[in-house]
C-alpha positions as CSV (number, residue, x, y, z in Angstrom):
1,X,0.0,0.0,0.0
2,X,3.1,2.6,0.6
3,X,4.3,2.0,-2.2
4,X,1.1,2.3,-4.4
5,X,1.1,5.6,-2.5
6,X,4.3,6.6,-3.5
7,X,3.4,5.6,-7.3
8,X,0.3,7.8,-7.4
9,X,2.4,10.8,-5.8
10,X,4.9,10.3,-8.3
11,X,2.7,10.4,-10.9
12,X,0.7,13.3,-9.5
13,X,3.8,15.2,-9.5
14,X,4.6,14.2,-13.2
15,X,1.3,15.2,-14.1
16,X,1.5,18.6,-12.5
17,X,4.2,19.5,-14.0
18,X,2.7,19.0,-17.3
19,X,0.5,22.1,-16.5
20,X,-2.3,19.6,-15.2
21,X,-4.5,21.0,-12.0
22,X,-3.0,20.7,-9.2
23,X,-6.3,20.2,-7.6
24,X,-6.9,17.7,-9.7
25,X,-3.2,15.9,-9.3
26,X,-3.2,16.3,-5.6
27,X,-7.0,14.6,-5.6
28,X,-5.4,11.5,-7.6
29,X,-2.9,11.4,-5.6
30,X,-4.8,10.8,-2.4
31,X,-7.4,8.9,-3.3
32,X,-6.7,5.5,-1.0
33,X,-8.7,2.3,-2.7
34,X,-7.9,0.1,0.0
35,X,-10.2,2.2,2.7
36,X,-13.4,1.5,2.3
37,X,-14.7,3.9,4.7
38,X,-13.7,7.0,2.3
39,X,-14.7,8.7,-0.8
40,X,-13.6,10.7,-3.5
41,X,-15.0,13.8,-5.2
42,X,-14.1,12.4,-8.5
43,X,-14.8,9.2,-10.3
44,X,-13.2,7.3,-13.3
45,X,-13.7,3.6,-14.0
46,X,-10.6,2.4,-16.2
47,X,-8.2,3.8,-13.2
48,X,-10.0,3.1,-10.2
49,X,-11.2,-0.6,-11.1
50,X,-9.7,-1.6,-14.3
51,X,-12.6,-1.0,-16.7
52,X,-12.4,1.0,-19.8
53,X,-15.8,0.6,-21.8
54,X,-18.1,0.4,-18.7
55,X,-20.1,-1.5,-16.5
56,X,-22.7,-4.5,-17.0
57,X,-24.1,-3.6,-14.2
58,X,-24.8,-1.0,-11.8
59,X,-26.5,-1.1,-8.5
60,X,-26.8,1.7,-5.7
61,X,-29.5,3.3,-3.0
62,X,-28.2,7.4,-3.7
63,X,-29.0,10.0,-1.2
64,X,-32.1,11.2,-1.0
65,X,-31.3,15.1,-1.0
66,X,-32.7,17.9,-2.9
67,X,-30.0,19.3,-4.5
68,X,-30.7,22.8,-2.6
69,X,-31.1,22.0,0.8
70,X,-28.1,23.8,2.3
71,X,-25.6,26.2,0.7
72,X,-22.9,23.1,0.1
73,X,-25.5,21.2,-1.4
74,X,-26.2,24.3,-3.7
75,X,-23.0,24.6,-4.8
76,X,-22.4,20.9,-5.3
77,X,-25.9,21.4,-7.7
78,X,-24.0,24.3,-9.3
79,X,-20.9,22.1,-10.2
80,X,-23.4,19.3,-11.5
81,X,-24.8,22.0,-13.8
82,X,-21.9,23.0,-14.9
83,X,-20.1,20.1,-15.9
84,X,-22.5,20.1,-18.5
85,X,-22.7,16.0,-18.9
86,X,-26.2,15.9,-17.8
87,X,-29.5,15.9,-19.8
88,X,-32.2,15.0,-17.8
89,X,-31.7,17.7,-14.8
90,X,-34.9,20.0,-14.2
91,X,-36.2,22.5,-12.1
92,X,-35.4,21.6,-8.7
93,X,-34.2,18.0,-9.3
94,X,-33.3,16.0,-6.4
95,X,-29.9,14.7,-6.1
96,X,-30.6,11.0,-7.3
97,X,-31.3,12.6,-10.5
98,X,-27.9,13.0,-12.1
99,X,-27.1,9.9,-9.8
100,X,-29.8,7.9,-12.1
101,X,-28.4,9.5,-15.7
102,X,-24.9,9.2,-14.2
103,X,-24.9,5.2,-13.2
104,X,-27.1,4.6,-16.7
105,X,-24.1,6.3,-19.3
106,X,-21.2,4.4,-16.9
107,X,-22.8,1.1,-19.2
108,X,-22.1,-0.4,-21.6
109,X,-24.3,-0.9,-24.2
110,X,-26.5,-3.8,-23.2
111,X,-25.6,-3.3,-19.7
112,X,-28.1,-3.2,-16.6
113,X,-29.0,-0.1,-14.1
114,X,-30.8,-0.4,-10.9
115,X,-31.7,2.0,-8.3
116,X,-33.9,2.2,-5.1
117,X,-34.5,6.1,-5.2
118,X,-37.7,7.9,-3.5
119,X,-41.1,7.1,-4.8
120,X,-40.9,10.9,-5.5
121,X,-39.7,10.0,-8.8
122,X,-42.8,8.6,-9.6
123,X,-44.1,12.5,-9.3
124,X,-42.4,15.5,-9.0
125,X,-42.2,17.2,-12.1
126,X,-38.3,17.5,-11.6
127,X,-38.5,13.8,-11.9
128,X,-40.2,14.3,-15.9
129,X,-37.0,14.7,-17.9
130,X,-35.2,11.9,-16.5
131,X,-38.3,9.8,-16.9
132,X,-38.5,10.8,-20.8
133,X,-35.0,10.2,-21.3
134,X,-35.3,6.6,-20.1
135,X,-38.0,5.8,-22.4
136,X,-36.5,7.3,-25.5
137,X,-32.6,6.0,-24.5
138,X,-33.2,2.7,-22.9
139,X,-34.8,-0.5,-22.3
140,X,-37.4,-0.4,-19.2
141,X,-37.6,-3.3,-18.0
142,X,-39.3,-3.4,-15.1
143,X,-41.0,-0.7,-12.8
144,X,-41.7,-1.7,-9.0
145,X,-43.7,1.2,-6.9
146,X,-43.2,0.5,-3.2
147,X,-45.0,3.4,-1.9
148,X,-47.1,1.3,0.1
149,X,-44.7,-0.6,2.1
150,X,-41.9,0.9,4.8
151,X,-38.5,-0.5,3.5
152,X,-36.3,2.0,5.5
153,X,-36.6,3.4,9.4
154,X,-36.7,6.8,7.4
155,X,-39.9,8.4,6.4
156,X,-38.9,8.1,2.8
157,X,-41.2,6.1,0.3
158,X,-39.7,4.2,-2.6
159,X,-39.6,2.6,-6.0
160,X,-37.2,0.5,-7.9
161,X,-36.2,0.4,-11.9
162,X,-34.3,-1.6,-13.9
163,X,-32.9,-0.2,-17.5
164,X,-31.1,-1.5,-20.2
165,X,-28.6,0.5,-22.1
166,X,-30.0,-0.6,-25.5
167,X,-32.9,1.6,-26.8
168,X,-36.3,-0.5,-27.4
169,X,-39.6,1.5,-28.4
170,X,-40.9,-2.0,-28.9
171,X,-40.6,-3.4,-25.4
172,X,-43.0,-3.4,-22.6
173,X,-42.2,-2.4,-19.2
174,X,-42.9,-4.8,-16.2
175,X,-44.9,-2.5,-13.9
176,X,-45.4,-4.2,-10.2
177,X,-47.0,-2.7,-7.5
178,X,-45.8,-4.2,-4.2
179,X,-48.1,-4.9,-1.0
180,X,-48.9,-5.6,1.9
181,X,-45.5,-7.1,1.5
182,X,-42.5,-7.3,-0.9
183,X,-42.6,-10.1,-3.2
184,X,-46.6,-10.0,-2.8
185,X,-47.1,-8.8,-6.5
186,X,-50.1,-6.8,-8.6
187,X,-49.4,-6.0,-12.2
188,X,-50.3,-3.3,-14.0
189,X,-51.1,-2.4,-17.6
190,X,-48.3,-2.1,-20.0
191,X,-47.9,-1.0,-23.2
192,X,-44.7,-0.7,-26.0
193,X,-42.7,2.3,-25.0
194,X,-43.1,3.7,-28.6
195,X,-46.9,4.0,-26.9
196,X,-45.7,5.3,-23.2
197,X,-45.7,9.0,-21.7
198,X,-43.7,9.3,-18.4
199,X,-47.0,8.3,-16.7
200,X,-46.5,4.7,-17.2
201,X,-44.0,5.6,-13.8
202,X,-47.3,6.6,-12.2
203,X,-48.2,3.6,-10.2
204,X,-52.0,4.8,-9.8
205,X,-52.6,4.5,-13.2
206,X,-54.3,1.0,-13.8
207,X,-56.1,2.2,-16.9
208,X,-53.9,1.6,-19.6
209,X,-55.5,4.2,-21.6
210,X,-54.4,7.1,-18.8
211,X,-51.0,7.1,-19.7
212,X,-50.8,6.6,-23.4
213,X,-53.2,9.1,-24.7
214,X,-52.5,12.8,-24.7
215,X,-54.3,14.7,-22.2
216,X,-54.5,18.3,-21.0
217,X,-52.1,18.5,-18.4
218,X,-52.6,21.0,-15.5
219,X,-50.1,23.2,-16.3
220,X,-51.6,24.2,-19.1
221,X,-54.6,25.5,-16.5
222,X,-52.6,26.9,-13.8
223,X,-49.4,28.6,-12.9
224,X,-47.9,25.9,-10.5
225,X,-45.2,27.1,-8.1
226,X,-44.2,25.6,-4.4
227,X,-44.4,28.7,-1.4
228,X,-42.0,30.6,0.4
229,X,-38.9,29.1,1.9
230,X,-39.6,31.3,5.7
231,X,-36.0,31.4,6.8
232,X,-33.5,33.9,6.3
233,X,-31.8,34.3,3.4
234,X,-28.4,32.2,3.5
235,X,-26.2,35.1,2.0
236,X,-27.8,38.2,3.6
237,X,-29.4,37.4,6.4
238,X,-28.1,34.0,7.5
239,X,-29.1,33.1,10.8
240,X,-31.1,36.1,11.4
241,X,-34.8,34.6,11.8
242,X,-36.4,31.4,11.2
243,X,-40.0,30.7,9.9
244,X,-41.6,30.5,14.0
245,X,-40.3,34.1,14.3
246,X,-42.0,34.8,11.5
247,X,-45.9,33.6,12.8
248,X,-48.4,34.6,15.3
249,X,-51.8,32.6,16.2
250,X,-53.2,36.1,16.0
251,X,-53.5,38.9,13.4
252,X,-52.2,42.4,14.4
253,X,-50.1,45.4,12.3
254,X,-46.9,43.7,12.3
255,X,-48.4,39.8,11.2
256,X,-51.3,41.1,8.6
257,X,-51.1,37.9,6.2
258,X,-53.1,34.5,6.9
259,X,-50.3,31.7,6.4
260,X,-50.7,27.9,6.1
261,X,-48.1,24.8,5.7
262,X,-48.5,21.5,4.0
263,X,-49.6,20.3,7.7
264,X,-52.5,22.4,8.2
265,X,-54.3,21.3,5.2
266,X,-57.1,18.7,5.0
267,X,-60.2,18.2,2.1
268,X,-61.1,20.6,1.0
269,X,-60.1,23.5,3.3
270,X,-57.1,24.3,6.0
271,X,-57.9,22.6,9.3
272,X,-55.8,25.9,10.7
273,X,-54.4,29.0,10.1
274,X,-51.7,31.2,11.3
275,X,-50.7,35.3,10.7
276,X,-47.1,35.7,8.8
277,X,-45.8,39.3,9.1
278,X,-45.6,40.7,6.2
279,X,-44.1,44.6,4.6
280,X,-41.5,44.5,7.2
281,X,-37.5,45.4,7.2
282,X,-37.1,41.8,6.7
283,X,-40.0,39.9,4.8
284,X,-40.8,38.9,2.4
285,X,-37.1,40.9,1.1
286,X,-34.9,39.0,3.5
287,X,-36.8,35.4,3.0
288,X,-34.9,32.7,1.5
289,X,-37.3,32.4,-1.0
290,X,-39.9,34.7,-1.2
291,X,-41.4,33.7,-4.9
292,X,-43.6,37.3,-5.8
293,X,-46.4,38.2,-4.0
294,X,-48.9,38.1,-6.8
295,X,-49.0,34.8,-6.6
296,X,-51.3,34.4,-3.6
297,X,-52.8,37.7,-3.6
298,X,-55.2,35.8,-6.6
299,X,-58.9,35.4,-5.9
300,X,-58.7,31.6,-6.2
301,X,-56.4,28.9,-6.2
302,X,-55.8,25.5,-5.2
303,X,-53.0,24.8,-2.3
304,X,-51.9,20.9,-1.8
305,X,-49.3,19.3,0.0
306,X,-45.9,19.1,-1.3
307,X,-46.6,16.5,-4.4
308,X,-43.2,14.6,-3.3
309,X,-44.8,13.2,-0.8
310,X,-47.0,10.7,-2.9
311,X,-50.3,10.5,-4.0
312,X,-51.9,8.5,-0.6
313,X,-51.0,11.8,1.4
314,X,-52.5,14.4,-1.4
315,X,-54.5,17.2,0.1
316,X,-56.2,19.8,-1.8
317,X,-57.6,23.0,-0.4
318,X,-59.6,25.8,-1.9
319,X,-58.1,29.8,-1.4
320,X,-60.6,32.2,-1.7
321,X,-58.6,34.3,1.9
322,X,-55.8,35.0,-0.5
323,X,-53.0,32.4,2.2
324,X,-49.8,32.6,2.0
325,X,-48.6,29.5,2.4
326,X,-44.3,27.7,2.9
327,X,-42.9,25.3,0.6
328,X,-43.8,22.4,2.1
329,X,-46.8,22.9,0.1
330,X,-47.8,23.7,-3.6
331,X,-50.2,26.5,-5.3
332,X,-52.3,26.3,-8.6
333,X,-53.6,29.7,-9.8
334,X,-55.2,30.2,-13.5
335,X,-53.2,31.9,-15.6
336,X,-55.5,34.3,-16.4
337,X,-55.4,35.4,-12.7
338,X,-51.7,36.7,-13.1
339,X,-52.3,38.4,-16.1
340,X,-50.2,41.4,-16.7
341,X,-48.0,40.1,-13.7
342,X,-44.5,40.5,-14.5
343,X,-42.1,37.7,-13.3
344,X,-39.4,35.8,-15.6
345,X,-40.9,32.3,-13.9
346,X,-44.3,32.9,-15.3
347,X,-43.4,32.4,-18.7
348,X,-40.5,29.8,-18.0
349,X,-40.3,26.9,-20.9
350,X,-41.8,23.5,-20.4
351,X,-39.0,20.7,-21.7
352,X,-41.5,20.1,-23.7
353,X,-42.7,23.6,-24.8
354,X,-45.4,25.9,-23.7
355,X,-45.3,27.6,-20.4
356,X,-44.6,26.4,-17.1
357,X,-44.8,28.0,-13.1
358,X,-41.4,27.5,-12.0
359,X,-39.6,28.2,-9.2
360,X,-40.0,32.6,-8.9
């Protein structure tokens, strides 16, 4: 092992003085494969085990992370992005998303991916590029939705895929819901994937015809945008408040906005409302992320649960009180109830054209 350490150092130094990186040459040189307990921040196949045309299989459980949950996971999100390798990441992708697209181009071709990753990616619209990639670039094989079962302590909900790195608009997908146990098996329609939209990865869909004729979707209704993030902002105002600060169970000058969370919703109406202060020195300016105020100053919407969370915990409420309302929950307001409302997300592209609420 010293002496493999010595060779890579050697070689480090070679390479640096080739007008290499030396962040780069000092990273190979201290990356130790005989600890198992590390990692490194960099990855290639031919050096680290010997294999130069990739994998016939890959296997993993990623982390389940939204890429944007702290300032080092945004700028690890920000390095994704730029390394530019990636084609499927969109909007507010979690990190198993370039994990997914990552593990699936380290085949080759004919080789086999599998992942256990969040039932969210049977849902969230970040999930939607990822999921069309798959079906135009690969084989799917075989879709099991395990929402229904508890496979880890954590709260997290899951599904499994298998893809083949051979593109086959001829094949139909296995799709295997899983309950009241693993291994206790219901199938659902399938269909060639020259005949799929990514809602064959919807698990409630047992009508064949749901997912392979075009509908209207809602976004074509409704601007769709998740709420406020009610901490301070990490660059100017880190530290400085936190969402309770924020909230009062009673109105008065200084907290003049009703406010709900995903938590305080039920069918068809909030079960409880709080007061938000609002046209302060510090919100919404200072908030994290205070999307525009437009947005739920309309006459009527629709506010749900954060989608992520899976289709057995959907609530839907109906806003005519004009809430405000976090991010752990969604809003849906016609787009003719922001008309002449000026805000790049408004009129942010679809992947697939048209206009899309994003992230304001």
């Amino acid at each position: 092992m010293s002496q493999d350490k010595t060779t890579r150092q050697e070689l480090a130094d070679e390479l640096r003085r080739g007008a290499f990186d030396p962040n780069l040459t000092n990273a190979f040189a201290k990356w130790d494969p005989y600890n198992q307990n590390a990692s490194a921040d960099w990855f290639e196949p031919k050096y680290m085990f010997g294999v130069p045309s990739g994998f016939d299989v890959v296997i993993g459980n990623p982390p389940y992370v939204r890429a944007d949950v702290d300032e080092a996971h945004a700028k690890q999100r920000q390095r994704i992005k730029e390394s530019g390798i990636y084609n499927t990441l969109w909007q507010k992708w979690d990190l198993y998303i370039p994990f997914i697209e990552r593990g699936f181009k380290l085949l080759k071709p004919r080789g086999f991916i599998t992942l256990i990753v969040s039932d969210a990616y049977c849902h969230a619209e970040y999930a939607r590029k990822s999921q069309e990639y798959f079906l135009e670039h690969s084989r799917i094989v075989q879709l099991d939705f395990l929402s229904q079962l508890k496979i880890f302590d954590a709260a997290v909900r899951n599904m499994t895929f298998l893809f083949q790195n051979t593109p086959d608009s001829t094949n139909q997908p296995q799709r295997r819901v899983h309950t009241p146990t693993f291994g206790q098996e219901t199938h659902l329609p399938t269909a060639p994937q020259k005949d799929l939209t990514h809602r064959v990865f919807f698990p409630e869909d047992t009508d064949i015809a749901a997912y392979t004729v075009p509908t209207i979707e809602l976004g074509n209704i409704c601007y769709i945008s998740k709420g406020i993030v009610a901490n301070a902002h990490e660059k100017r105002a880190l530290g400085l408040f936190k969402k309770d600060d924020l909230l009062s169970d009673h109105r008065d000058e200084q907290h003049p906005k009703k406010f709900v969370e995903g938590k305080h919703l039920s069918r068809w109406a909030p079960h409880c409302i709080k007061w938000i202060e609002w046209d302060t020195w510090r919100v919404p300016d200072l908030l994290s992320r205070p999307t525009f105020p437009e947005l739920y100053d309309v006459d009527e919407k629709l506010i749900s649960v954060d989608m992520s969370a899976g289709t057995q915990q959907l609530r839907v409420a109906y806003d005519s009180k004009k809430l405000v309302h976090n991010h752990s929950a969604w809003s849906f307001a016609p787009w003719g109830s922001l008309s002449g409302v000026m805000n790049r997300s408004i009129t942010k592209p679809r992947s697939t054209g048209g206009l899309w609420g994003g992230w304001g």
